[in-house]
Backbone as a ProteinNet text record, in pm:
[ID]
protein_1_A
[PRIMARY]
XXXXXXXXXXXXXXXXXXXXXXXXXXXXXXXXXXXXXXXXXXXXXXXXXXXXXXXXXXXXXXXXXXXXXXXXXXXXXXXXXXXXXXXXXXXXXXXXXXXXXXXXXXXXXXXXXXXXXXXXXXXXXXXXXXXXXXXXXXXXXXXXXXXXXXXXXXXXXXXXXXXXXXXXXXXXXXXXXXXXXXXXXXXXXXXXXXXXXXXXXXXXXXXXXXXX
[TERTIARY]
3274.9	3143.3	3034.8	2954.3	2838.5	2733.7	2682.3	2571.8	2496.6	2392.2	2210.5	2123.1	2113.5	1990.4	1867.1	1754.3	1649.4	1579.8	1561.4	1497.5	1362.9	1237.5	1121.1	1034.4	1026.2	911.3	752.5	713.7	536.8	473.2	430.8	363.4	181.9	123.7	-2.2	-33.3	-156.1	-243.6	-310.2	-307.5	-325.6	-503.8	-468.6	-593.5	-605.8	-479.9	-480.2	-443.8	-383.9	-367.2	-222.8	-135.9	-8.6	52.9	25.5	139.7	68.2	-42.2	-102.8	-46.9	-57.3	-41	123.4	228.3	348.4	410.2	364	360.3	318.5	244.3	214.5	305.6	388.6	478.1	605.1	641.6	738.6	658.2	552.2	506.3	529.7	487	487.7	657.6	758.8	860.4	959.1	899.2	985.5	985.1	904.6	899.9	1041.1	1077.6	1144	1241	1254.3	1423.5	1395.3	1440.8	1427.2	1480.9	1491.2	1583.5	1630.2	1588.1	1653.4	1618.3	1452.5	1352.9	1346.7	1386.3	1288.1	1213.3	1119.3	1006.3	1071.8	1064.2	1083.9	974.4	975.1	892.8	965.5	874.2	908	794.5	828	934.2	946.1	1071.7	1160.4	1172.8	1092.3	1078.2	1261.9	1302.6	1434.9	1535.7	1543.6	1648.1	1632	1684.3	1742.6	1630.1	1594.3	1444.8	1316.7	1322	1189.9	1069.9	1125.4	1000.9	978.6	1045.8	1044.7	931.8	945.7	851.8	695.4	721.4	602.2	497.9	596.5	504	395.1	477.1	429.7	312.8	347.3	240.5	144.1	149.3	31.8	-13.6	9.4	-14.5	17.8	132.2	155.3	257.9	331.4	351.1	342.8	263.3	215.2	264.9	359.9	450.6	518.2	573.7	683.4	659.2	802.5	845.8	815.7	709.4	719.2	834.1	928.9	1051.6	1130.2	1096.2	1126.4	1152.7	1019.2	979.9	1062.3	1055.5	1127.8	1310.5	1328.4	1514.2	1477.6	1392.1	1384.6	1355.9	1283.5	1276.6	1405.9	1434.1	1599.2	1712.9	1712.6	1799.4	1746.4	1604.4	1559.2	1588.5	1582.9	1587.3	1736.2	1847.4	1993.4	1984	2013.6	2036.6	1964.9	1856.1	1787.4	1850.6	1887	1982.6	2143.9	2203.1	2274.9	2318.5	2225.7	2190.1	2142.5	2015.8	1960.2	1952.7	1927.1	1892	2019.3	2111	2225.1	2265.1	2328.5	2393.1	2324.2	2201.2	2099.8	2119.1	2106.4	2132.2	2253.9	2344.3	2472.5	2513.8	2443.3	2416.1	2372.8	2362.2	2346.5	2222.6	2106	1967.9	1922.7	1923.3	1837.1	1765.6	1619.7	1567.4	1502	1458.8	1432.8	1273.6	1191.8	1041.8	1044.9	984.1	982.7	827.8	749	655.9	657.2	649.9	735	879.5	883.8	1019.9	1024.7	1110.3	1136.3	1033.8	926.3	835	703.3	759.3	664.5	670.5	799.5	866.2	822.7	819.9	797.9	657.4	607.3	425.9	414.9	448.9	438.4	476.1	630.7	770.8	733.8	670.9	675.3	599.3	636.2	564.2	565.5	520.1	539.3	737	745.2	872	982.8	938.6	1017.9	998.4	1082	1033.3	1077.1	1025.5	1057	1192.6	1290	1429.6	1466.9	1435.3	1495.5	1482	1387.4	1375.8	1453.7	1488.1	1548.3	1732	1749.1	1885.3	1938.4	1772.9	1848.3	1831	1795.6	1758.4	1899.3	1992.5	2092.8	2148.7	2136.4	2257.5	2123.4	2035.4	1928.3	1958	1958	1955.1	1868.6	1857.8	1745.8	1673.7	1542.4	1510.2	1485.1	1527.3	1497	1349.5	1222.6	1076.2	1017	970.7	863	708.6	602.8	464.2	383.6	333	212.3	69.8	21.2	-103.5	-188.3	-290.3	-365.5	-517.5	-595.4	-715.7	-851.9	-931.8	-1026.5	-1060.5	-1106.3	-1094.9	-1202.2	-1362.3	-1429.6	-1347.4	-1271.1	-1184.4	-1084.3	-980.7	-967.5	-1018.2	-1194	-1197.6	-1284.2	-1331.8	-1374.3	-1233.2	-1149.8	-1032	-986.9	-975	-924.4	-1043.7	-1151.5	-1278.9	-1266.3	-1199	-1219.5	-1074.5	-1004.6	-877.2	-873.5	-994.2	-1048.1	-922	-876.5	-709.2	-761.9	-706.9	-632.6	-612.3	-664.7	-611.4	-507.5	-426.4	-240.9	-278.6	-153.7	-169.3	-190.6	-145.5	-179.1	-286.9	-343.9	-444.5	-554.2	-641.7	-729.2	-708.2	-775.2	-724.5	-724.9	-777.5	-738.1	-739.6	-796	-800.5	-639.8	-605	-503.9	-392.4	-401.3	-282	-234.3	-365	-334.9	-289.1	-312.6	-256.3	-130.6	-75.2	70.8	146.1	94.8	146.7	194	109	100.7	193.8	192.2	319.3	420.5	463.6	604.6	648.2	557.4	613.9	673.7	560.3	638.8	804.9	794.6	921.9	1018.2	974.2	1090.5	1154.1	1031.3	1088.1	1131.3	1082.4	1153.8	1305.3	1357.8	1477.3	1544.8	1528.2	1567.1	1545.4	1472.2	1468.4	1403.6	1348.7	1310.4	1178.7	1165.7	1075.5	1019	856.3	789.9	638.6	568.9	436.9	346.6	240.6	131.4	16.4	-59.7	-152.3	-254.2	-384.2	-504.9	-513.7	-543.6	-593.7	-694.3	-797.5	-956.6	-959.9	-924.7	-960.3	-907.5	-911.3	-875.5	-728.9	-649.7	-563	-450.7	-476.3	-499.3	-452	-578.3	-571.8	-413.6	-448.3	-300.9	-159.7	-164.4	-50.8	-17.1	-126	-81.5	-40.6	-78.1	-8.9	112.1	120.8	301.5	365.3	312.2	467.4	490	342.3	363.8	476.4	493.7	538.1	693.2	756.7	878.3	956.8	864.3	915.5	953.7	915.1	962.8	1097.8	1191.2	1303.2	1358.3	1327.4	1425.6	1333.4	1383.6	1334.7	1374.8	1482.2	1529.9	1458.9	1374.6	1281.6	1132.6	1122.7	949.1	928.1	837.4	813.3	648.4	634.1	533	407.5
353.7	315.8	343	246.1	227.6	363.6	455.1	549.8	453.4	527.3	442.4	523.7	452.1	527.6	453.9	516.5	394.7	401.5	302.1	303.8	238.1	310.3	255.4	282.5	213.6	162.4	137.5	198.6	205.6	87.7	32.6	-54.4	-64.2	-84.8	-116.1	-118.7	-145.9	-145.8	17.3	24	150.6	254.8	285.7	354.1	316.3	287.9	219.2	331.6	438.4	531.1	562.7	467.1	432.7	585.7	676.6	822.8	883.5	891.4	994.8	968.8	876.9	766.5	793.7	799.6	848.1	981.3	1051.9	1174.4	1250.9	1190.9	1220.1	1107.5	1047.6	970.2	1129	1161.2	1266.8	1398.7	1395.1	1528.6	1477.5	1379.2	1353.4	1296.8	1227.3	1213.9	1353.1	1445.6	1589.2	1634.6	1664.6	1705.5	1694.7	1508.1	1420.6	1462.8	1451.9	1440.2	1545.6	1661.4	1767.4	1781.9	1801.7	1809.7	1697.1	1578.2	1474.6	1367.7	1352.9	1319.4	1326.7	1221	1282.6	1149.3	1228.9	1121.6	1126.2	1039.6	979	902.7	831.1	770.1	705.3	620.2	513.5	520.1	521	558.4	688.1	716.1	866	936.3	1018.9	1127.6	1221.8	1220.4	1301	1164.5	1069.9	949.8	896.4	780.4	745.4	674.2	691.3	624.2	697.6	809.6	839.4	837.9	960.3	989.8	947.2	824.9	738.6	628.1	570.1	471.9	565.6	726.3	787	778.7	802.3	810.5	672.6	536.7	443.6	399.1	478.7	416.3	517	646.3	722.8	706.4	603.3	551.9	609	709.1	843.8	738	600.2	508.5	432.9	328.3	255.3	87	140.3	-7.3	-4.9	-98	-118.8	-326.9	-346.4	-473.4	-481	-628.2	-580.9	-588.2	-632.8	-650.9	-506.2	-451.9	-304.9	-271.5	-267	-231.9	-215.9	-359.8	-450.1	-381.2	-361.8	-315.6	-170.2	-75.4	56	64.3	32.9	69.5	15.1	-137.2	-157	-16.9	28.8	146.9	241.1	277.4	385.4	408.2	261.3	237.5	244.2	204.6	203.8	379.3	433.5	568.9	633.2	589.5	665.3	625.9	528	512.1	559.1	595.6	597.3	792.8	871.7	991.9	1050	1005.4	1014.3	905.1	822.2	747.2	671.1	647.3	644.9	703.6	822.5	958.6	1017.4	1019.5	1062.6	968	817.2	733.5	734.3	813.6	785.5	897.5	957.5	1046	987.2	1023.1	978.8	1051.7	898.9	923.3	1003.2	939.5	1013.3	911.4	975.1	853.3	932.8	795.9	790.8	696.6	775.5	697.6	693.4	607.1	569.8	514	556.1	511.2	452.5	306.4	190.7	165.5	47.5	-8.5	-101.6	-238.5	-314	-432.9	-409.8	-539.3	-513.7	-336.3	-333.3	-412.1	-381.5	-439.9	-619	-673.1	-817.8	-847	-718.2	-777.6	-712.2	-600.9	-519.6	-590.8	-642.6	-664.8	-801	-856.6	-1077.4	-1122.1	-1238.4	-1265.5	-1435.3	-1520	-1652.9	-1685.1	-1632.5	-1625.5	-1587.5	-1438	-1379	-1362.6	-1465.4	-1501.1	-1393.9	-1389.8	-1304.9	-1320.3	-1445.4	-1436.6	-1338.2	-1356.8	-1255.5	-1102.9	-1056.3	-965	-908.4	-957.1	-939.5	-940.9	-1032.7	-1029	-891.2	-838.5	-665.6	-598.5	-606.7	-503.2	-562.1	-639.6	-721.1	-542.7	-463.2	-324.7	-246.8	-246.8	-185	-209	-121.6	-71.3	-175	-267.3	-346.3	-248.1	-247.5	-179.2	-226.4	-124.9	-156.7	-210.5	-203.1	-191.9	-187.8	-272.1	-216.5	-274.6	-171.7	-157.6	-211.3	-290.4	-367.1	-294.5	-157.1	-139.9	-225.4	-294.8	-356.2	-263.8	-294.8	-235.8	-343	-328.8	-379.4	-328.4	-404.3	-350.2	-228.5	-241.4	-89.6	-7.8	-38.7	94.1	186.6	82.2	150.7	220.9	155.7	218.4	347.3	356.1	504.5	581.8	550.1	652.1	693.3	582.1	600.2	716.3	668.2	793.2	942.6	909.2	1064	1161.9	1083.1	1114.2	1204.4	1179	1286.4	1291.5	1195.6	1186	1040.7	1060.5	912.6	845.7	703.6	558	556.2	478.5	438.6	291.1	291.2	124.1	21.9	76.2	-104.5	-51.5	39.8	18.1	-40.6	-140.7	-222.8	-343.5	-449.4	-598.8	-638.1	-565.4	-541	-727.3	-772.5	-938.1	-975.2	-968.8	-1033.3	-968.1	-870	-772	-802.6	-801.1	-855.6	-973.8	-1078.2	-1178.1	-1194.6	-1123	-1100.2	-1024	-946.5	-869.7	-953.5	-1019.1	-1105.6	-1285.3	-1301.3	-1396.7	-1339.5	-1221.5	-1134.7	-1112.1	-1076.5	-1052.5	-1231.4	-1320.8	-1445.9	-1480.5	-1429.4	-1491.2	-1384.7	-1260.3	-1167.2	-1234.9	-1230.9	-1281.3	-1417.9	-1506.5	-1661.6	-1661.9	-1564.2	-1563.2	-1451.9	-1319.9	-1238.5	-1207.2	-1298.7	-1221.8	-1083.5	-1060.9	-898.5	-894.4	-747.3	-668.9	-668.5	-705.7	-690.6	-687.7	-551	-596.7	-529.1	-614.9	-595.2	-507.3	-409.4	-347.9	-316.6	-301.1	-261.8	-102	-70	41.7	79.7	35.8	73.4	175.3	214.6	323.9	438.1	545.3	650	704.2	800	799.6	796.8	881.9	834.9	692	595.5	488.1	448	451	366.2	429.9	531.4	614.2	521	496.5	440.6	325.7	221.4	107.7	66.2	216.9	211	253.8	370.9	437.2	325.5	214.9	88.7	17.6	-22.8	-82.6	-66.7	72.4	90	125	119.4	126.5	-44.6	-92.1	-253.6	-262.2	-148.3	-141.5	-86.9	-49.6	-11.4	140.4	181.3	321.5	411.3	431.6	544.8	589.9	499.5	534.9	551.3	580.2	640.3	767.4	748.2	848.2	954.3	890.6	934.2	873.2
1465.9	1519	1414.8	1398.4	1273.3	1382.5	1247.4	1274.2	1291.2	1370.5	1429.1	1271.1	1207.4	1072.7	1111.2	1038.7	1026.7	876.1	785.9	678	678.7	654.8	664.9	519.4	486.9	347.7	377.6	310.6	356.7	177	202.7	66.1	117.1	-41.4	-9.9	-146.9	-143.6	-323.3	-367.2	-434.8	-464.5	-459.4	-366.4	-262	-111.4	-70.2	34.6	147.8	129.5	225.3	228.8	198.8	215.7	182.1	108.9	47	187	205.5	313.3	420.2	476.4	629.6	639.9	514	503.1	501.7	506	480.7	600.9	699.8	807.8	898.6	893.2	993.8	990.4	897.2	850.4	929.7	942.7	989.7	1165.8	1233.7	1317.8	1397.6	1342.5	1383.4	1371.8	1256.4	1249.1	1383.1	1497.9	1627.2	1717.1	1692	1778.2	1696.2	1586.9	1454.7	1369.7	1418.3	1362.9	1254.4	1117.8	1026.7	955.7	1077.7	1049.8	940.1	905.7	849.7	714.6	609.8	480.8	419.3	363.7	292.9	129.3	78	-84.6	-101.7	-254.5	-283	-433.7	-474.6	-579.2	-696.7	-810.9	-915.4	-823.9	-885.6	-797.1	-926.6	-943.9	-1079.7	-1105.4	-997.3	-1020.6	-1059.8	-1008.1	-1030	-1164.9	-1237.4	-1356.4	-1387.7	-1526.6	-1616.1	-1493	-1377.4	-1355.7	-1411.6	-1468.2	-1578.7	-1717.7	-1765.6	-1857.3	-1765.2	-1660.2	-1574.5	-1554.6	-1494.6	-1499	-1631	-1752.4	-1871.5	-1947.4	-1894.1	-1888.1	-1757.5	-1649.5	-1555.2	-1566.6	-1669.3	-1695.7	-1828.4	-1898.5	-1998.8	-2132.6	-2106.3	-2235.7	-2283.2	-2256.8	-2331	-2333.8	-2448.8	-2429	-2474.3	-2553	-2658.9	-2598.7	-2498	-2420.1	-2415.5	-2375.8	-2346	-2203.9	-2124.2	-2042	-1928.6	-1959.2	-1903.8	-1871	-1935.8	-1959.6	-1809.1	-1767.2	-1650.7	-1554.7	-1545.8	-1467.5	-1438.7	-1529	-1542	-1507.5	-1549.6	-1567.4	-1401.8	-1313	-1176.7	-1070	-1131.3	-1062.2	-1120.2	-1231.5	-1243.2	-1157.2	-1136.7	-1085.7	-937.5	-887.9	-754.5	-721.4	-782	-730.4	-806.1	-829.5	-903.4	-743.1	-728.6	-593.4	-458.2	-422	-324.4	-312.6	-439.8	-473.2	-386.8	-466.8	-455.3	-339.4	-296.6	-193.2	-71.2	-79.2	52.9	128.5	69.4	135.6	174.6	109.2	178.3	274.7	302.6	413.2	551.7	493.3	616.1	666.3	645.3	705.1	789.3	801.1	931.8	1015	1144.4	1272.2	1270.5	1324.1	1331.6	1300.2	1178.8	1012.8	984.7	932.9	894.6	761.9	698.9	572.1	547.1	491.6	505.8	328.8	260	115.4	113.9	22.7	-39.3	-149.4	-133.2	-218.1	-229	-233.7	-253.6	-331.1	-329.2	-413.1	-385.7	-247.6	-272.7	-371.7	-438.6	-533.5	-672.4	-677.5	-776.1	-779.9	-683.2	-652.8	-703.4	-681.1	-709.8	-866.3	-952.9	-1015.2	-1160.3	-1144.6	-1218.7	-1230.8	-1171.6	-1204.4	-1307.8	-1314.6	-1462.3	-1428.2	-1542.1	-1449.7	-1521.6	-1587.4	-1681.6	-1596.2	-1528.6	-1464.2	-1317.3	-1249.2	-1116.1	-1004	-848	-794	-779.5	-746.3	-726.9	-841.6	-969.1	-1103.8	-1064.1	-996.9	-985.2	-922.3	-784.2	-628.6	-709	-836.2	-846.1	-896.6	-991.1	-1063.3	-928.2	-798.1	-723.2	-604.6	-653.5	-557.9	-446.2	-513.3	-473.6	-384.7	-377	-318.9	-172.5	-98.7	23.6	166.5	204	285	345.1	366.3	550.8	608.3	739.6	859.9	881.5	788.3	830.9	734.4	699.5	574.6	648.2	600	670.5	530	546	447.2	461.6	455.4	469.7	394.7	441.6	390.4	430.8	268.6	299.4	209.2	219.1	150.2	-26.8	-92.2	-273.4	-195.4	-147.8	-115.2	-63.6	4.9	53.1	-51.1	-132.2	-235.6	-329.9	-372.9	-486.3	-451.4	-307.8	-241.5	-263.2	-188.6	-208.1	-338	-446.3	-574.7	-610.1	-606.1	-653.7	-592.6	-466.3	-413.2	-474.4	-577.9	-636.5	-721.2	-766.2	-954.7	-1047.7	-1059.9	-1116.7	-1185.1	-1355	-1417.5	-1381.4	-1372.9	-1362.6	-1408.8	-1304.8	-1401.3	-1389.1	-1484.6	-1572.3	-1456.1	-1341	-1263.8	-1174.8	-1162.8	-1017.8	-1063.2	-994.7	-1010.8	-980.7	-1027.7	-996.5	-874.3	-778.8	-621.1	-575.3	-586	-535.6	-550.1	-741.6	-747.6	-706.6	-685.1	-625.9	-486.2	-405	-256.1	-257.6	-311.8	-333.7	-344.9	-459.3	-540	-376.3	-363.3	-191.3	-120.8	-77.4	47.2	22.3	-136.4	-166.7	-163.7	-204.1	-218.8	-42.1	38.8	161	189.6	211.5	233.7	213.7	58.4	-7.2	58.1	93.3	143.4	252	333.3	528.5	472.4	406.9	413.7	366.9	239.2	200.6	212.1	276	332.8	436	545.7	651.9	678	617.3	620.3	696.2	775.6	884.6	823.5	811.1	732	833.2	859.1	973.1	839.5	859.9	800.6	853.6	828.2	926.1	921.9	929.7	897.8	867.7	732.3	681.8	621	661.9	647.1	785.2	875	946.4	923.6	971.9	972.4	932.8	925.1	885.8	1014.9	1135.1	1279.8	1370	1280	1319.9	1283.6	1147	1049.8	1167.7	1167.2	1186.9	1319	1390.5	1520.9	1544.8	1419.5	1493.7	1374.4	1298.5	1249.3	1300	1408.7	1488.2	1598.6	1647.5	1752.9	1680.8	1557.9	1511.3	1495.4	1431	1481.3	1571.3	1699.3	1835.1	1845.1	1814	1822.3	1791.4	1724.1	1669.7	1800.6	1921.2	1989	2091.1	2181.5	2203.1	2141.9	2096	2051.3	1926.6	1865.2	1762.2	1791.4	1941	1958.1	1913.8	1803.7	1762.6	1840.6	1962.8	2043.9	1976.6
[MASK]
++++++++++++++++++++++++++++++++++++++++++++++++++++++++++++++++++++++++++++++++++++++++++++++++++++++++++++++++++++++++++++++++++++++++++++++++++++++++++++++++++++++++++++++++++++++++++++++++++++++++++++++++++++

């Protein structure tokens, strides 16, 4: 008999709330799934090329191919499923929350050269989820949050127009050729707010995943 797991992916543009809003789903389902719960995130500093991808998205390197990329987070990402997020899901109702996944890669990794199918083929071994949450926020909303950061710009935050854009084509192409859960949600409110209509959201998966 197949274990009940659940895998949920949080995405957004960067100042969008998405690590906070995640980090508090894990504080809030720990109650219900005691033990059961863990949060990750993308690049995965312990998994394969981590901190080779960190040093580039903090700009400590800067001569790179940009294809590079592209291969260095598909290693990062199977090395991280490999280790962690599989072996976790195969317990009985365990869940697994990720801040980013591979529809980062879709918006991040493309090029007009290197299309999203190219991408999706190095990421063929990657894990599906059950859910991935699209926080969407406004560019003012990011760049208040990015400001209240007092932290370095990394190489991609900004661009906020074309980014949402790049988002919001990558989800298309997901659900049209994968089928994939994909709810989009308003994150200009509170952190509160967000939280509430993502735990609405993976109750749509069933009861056994109300996370109250």
């Amino acid at each position: 008999m197949q274990k009940k797991s659940l895998f949920i992916v949080i995405e957004g543009l960067d100042g969008s709330g998405k690590t906070t809003v995640a980090k508090r789903i894990l504080e809030v389902a720990s109650r219900e799934f005691i033990g059961k719960i863990k949060f990750t995130y993308e690049p995965n500093n312990p998994s394969a090329a981590g901190e080779f991808i960190r040093d580039i998205l903090m700009k400590k390197i800067t001569q790179f191919h940009p294809r590079v990329l592209a291969y260095a987070f598909a290693t990062n990402r199977l090395d991280h499923n490999y280790r962690l997020i599989n072996p976790w899901l195969e317990k009985d109702k365990h869940i697994v929350v990720s801040d980013r996944y591979y529809l980062s890669s879709l918006v991040y990794q493309t090029a007009e050269d290197f299309p999203f199918e190219r991408v999706m083929e190095l990421n063929e071994l990657a894990r599906k989820p059950d859910l991935i949450f699209f926080v969407n926020v406004t560019n003012e909303t990011c760049y208040q949050r990015l400001n209240k950061r007092n932290q370095p710009r990394e190489l991609f935050e900004g661009r906020f127009d074309e980014t949402r854009e790049k988002f919001l084509n990558a989800i298309d192409f997901l659900r049209t050729t994968r089928d994939e859960n994909i709810i989009e949600i308003d994150g200009n409110g509170t952190v509160e707010e967000t939280l509430a209509q993502i735990i609405s959201g993976i109750k749509t998966l069933g009861e056994e995943w109300d996370l109250g």
